[in-house]
C-alpha positions in Angstrom: 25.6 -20.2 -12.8 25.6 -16.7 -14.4 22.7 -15.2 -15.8 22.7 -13.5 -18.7 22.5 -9.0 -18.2 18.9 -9.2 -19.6 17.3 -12.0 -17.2 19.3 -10.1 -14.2 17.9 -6.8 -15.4 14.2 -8.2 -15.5 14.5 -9.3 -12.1 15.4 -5.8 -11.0 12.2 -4.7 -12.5 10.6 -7.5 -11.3 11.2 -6.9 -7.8 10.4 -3.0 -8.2 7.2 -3.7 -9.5 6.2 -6.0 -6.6 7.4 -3.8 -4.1 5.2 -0.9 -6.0 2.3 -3.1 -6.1 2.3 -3.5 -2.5 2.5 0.5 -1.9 -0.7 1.0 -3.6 -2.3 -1.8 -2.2 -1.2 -0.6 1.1 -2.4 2.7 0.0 -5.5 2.0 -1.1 -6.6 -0.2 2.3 -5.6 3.3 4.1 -8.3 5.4 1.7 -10.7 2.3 2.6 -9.8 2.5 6.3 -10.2 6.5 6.0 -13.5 5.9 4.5 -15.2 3.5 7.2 -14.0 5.5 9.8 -15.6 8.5 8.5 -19.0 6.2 8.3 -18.3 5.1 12.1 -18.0 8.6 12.9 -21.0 9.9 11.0 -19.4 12.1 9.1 -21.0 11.0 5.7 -24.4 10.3 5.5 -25.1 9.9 1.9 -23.7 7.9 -0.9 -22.6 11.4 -2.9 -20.4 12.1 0.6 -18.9 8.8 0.2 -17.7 9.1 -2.9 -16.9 12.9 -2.7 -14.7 12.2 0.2 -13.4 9.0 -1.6 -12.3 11.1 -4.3 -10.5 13.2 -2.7 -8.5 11.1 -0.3 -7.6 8.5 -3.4 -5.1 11.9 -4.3 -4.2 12.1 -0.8 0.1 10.8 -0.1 0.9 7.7 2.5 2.2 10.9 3.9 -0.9 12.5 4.5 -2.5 8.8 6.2 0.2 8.2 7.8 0.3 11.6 9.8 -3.5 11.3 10.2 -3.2 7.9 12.2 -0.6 8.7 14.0 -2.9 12.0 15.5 -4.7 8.7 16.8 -5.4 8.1 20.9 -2.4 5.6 21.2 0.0 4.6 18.6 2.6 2.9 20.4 6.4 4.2 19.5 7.4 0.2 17.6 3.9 1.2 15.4 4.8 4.9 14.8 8.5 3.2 14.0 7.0 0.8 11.8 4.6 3.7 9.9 8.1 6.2 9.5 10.1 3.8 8.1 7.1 2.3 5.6 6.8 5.8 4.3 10.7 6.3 3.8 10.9 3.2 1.7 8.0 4.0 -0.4 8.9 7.3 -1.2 12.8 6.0 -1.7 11.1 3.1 -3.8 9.1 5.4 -6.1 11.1 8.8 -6.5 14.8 7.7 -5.8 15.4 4.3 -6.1 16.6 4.1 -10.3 18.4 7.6 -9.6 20.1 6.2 -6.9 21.3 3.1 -8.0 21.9 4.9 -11.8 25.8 3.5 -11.8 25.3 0.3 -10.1 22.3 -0.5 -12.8 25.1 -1.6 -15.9 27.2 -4.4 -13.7 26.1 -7.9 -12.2 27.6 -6.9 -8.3 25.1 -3.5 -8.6 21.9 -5.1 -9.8 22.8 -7.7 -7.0 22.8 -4.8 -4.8 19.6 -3.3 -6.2 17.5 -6.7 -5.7 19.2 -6.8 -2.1 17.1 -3.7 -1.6 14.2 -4.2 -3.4 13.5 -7.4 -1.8 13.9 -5.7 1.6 11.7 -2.9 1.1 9.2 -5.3 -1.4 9.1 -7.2 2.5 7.9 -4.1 4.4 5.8 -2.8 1.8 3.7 -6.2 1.8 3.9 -6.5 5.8 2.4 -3.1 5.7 0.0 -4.2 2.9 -1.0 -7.0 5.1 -1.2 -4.7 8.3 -3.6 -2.7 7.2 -6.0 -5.1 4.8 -5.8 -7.2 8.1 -7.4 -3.6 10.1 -9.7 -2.9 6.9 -11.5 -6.0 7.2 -11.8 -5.6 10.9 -13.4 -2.4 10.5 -15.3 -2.7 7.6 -16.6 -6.3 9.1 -18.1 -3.5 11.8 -20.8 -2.6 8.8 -21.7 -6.0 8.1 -19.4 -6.1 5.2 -17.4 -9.5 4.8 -15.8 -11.4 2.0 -19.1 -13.4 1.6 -21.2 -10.0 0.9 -18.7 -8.5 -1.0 -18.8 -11.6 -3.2 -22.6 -11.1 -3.2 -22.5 -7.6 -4.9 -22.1 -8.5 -8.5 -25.4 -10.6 -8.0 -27.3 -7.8 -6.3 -26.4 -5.5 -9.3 -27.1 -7.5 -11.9 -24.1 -8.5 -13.3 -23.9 -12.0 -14.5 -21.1 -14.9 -14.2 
């Protein structure tokens, strides 16, 4: 059954904004990761260095983490394939994507073709979300920090249910 233009055209947005979401989230678990490496290496040692340094990597590109992890001991080549091809989509997704698909937007056949890609990418995006929360909580379960303490803070500060 045919949809009518406006329903297809939500889902285009939609599937952008889901594949977006995903980018920061995988962004922001690469600032976290940053961050608690930096604490395992004793490289901040007070709460003002923390969030100095967290400042100024939550400016930093997927570009930027991506290039420092792969300066790692071993990233194995299907890893290093994986981060490349994360960062191409995302920066496809976010500064070309509506450009590129500018003529294709108006018909049925070219928003069919935009979802086709958007749900692709909105796959890889989340797999590297996942990836990388996945590697957060390892590291950060390093410091003692788990879901359960994290759950705990709003307690410990004062802030009521």
């Amino acid at each position: 059954m045919k949809r009518p233009p406006e329903e297809h055209i939500e889902d285009v947005f939609l599937y952008f904004g889901k594949a977006a979401y995903h980018a920061q989230c995988m962004e922001f678990e690469l600032v976290t990761m940053r961050l608690l490496d930096s604490l395992h290496k004793k490289e901040i040692g007070t709460q003002q260095d923390f969030c100095d340094r967290e400042s100024v990597w939550e400016k930093k590109t997927l570009g930027h983490f991506i290039r420092y992890l792969k300066k790692g001991p071993v990233v194995p080549a299907d890893f290093s394939a994986f981060l490349d091809d994360v960062l191409e989509k995302r920066n496809f997704l976010i500064h070309d994507f509506f450009i590129h698909y500018a003529d294709k937007f108006t018909t049925e056949e070219g928003r069919d073709a935009m979802l086709t890609e958007l749900r692709a990418i909105g796959q890889l995006l989340e797999t590297g979300h996942k990836v990388f929360e996945d590697t957060t909580r390892v590291f950060a379960k390093d410091f003692g920090v788990t879901s359960e303490t994290i759950a705990k803070e709003p307690e410990k500060l004062g802030v009521k249910k």
